[in-house]
C-alpha positions as CSV (number, residue, x, y, z in Angstrom):
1,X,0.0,0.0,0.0
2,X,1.6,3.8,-1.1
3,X,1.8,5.5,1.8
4,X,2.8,9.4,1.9
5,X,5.0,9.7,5.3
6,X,5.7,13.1,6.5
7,X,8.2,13.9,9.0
8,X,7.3,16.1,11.8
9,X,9.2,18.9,14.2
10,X,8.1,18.6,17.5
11,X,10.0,18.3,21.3
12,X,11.3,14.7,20.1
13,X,14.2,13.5,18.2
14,X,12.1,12.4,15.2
15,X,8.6,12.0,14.4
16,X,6.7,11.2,11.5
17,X,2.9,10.8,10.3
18,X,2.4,7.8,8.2
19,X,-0.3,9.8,5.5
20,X,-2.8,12.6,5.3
21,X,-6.2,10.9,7.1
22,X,-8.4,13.0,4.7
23,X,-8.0,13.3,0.5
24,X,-10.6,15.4,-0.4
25,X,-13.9,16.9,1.6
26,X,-16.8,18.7,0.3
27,X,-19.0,21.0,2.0
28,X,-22.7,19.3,1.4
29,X,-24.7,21.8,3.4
30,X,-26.4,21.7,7.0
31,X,-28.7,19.0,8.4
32,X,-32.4,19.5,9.3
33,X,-30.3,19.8,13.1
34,X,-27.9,22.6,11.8
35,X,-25.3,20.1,11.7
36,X,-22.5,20.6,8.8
37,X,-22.3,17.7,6.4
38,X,-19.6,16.6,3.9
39,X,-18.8,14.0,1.3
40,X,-15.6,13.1,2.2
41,X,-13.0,11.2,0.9
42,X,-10.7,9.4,2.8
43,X,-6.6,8.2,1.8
44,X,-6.9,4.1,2.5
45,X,-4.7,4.5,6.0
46,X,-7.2,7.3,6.7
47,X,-10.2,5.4,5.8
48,X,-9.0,2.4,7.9
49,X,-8.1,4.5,11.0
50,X,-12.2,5.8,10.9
51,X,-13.4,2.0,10.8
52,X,-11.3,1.1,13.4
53,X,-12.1,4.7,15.1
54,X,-15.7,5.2,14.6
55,X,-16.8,2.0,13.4
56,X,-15.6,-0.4,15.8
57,X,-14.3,-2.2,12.8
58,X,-11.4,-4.5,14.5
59,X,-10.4,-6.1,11.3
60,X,-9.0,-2.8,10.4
61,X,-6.1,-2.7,12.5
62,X,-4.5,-6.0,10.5
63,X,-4.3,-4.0,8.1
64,X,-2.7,-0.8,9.9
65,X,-0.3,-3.0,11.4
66,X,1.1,-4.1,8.2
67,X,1.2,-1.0,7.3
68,X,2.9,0.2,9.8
69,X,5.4,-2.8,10.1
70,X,6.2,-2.0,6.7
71,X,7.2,1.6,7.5
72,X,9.2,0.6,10.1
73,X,11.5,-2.7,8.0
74,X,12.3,0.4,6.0
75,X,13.4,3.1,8.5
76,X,17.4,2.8,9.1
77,X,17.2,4.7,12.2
78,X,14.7,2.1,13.9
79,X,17.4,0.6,16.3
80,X,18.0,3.7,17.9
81,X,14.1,3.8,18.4
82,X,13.3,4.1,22.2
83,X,9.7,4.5,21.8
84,X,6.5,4.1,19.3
85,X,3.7,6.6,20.0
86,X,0.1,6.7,18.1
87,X,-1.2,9.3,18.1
88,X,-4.7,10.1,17.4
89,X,-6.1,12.6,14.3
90,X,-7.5,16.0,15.6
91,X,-8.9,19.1,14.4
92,X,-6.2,21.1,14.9
């Protein structure tokens, strides 16, 4: 699976995000509640983080872990790892 990893600055040695969790989304208007809907389209780590997430969809995460595993068979620096921390998507 093509993955887009992007290395992040932060107060840690090195730090990466695996890919963008959203592609594309597209304002569809307001619910009869006043809620904001979208169509959204999701990159395929994205869109099996949300089933795992929101969907409670536990196959998912044989998948991310492959992913992920692959990332990490690749990365050079790995034995000097100390620690591996998810971390979840957020608004900001």
């Amino acid at each position: 699976m093509l993955i887009n990893p992007i290395e992040i600055i932060g107060n840690w040695d090195k730090g990466f995000v695996l890919d963008k969790h959203i592609s594309k989304s597209e304002f569809l208007g307001n619910d009869i509640y006043g809620y904001s809907q979208f169509k959204t389209e999701r990159t395929k780590l994205g869109e099996l983080v949300y089933q795992l997430k929101y969907q409670n969809n536990f196959l998912a995460l044989d998948e991310i872990i492959i992913i992920i595993k692959s990332f990490l068979d690749n990365w050079k620096e790995l034995k000097m790892v100390d620690i591996i921390l998810p971390v979840p998507s957020s608004k900001i």
